[in-house]
C-alpha positions as CSV (number, residue, x, y, z in Angstrom):
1,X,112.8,95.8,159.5
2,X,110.7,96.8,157.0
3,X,106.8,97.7,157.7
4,X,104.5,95.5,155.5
5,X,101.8,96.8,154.4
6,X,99.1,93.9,153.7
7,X,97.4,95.2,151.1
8,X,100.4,94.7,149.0
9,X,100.3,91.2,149.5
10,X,96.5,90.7,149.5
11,X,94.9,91.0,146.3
12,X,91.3,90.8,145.5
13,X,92.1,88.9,142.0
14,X,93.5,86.2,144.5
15,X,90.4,85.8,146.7
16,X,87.5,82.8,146.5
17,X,84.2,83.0,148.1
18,X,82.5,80.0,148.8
19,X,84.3,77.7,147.0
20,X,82.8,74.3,146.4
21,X,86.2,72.1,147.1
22,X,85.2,69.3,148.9
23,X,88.7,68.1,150.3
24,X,92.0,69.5,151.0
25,X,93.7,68.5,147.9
26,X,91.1,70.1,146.0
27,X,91.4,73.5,148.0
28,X,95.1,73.4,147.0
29,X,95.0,72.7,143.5
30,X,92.4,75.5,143.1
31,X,94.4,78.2,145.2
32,X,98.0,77.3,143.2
33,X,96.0,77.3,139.8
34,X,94.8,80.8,140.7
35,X,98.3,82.0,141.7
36,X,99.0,80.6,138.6
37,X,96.7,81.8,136.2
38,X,97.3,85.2,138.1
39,X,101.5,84.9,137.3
40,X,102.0,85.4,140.9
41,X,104.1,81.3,140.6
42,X,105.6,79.6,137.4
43,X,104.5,76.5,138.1
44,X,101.2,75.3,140.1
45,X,102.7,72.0,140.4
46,X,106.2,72.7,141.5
47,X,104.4,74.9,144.4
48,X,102.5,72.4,144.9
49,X,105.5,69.9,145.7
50,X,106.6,72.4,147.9
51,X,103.3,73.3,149.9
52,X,102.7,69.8,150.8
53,X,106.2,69.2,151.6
54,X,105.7,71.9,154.6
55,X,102.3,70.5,155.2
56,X,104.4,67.2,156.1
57,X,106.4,68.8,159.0
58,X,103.2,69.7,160.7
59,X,99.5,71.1,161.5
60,X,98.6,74.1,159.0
61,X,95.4,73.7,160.3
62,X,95.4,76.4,163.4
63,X,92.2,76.0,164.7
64,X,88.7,77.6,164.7
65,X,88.2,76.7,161.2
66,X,91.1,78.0,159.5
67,X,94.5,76.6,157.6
68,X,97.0,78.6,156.6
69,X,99.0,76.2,153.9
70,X,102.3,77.6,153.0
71,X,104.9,77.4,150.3
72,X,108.0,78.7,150.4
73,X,108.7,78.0,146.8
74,X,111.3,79.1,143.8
75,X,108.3,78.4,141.5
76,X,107.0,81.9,143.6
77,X,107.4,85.0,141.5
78,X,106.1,87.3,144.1
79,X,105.3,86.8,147.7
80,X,101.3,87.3,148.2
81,X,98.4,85.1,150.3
82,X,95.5,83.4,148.2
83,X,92.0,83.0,150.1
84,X,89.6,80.5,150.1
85,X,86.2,80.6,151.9
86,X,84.6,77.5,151.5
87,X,81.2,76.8,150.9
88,X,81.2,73.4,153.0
89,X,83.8,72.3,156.1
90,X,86.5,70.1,155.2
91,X,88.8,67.7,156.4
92,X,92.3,68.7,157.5
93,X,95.0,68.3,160.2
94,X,94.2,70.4,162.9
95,X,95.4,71.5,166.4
96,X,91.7,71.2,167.6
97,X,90.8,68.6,165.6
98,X,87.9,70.1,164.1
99,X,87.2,70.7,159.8
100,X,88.2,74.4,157.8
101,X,86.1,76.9,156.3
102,X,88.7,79.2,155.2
103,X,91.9,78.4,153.6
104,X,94.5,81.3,153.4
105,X,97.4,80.3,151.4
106,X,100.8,81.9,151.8
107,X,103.3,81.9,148.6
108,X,106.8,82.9,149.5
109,X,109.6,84.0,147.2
110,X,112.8,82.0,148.0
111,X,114.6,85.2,148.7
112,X,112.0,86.4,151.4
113,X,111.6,83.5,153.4
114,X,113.1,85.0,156.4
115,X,111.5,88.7,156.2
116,X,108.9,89.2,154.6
117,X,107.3,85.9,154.8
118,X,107.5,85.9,158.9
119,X,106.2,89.5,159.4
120,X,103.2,88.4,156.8
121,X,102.7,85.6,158.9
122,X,102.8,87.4,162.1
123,X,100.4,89.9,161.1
124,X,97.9,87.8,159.9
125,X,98.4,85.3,162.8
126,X,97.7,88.6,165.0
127,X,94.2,89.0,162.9
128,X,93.7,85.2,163.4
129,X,94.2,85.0,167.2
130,X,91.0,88.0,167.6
131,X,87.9,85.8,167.7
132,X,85.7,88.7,166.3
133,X,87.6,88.8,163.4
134,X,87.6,84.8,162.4
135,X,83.7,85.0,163.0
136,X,83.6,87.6,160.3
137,X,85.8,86.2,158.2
138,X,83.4,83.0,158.0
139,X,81.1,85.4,157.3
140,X,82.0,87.2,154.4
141,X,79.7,87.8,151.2
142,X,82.1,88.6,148.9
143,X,85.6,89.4,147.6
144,X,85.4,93.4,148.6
145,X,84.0,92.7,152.0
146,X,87.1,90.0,152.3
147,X,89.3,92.4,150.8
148,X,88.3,95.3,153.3
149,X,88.7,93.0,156.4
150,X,91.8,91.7,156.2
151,X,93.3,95.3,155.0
152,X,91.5,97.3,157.3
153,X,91.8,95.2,160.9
């Protein structure tokens, strides 16, 4: 299996700091526009469709203030993660019930759904499941300080 190297999925460019979305849809919209506008998709709305197609089969929220919505997508051009901090809690389907600060969105390529997409997943579900590094990652102040701690944990 190939070794994946986050920080060639992660790109500053695709990172928000304290964004003022005030509900879930709004979060998403934001996020797929920004893959958009960035080229990373060909369509926001077709990933869109997608994205809330997997948010029906269950939870994205995982807990402790963070969602991880995915799309696994042919409207994706290149598998990469967009980030959201947000600058207020909000709503969403949770396994502990509680609102989400930070929203990181996972586009997948069609063709990588069952490679790269996983070991992206499982390394930053690793990251997620270390309580010093969600607390940080409320925390951050900006894009570079996001950057660095997702690449460097």
């Amino acid at each position: 299996m190939e070794k994946i190297e986050l920080d060639k999925v992660i790109h500053k460019e695709l990172m928000q700091i304290e964004s003022t979305a005030e509900n879930k849809a709004e979060i998403l919209n934001e996020l797929a526009q920004l893959l958009d506008e960035k080229g990373y998709i060909e369509s926001a709305e077709r990933f869109l469709k997608d994205v809330y197609l997997r948010e029906e089969e269950g939870e994205t929220g995982i807990g402790q203030g963070i969602a991880i919505p995915h799309g696994k997508s042919p409207a994706v051009k290149e598998t990469t993660v967009a980030i959201a901090t947000l600058k207020n809690e909000i709503e969403w389907e949770t396994l502990d019930g509680k609102g989400v600060s930070v929203v990181i969105m996972f586009a997948v390529k069609d063709s990588d759904a069952n490679t790269t997409h996983v070991l992206l997943l499982q390394k930053i579900a690793i990251l997620l499941a270390n309580d010093c590094f969600i607390e940080r990652l409320k925390t951050v102040a900006t894009v570079d300080e996001l950057f660095e701690l997702i690449t460097n944990s």
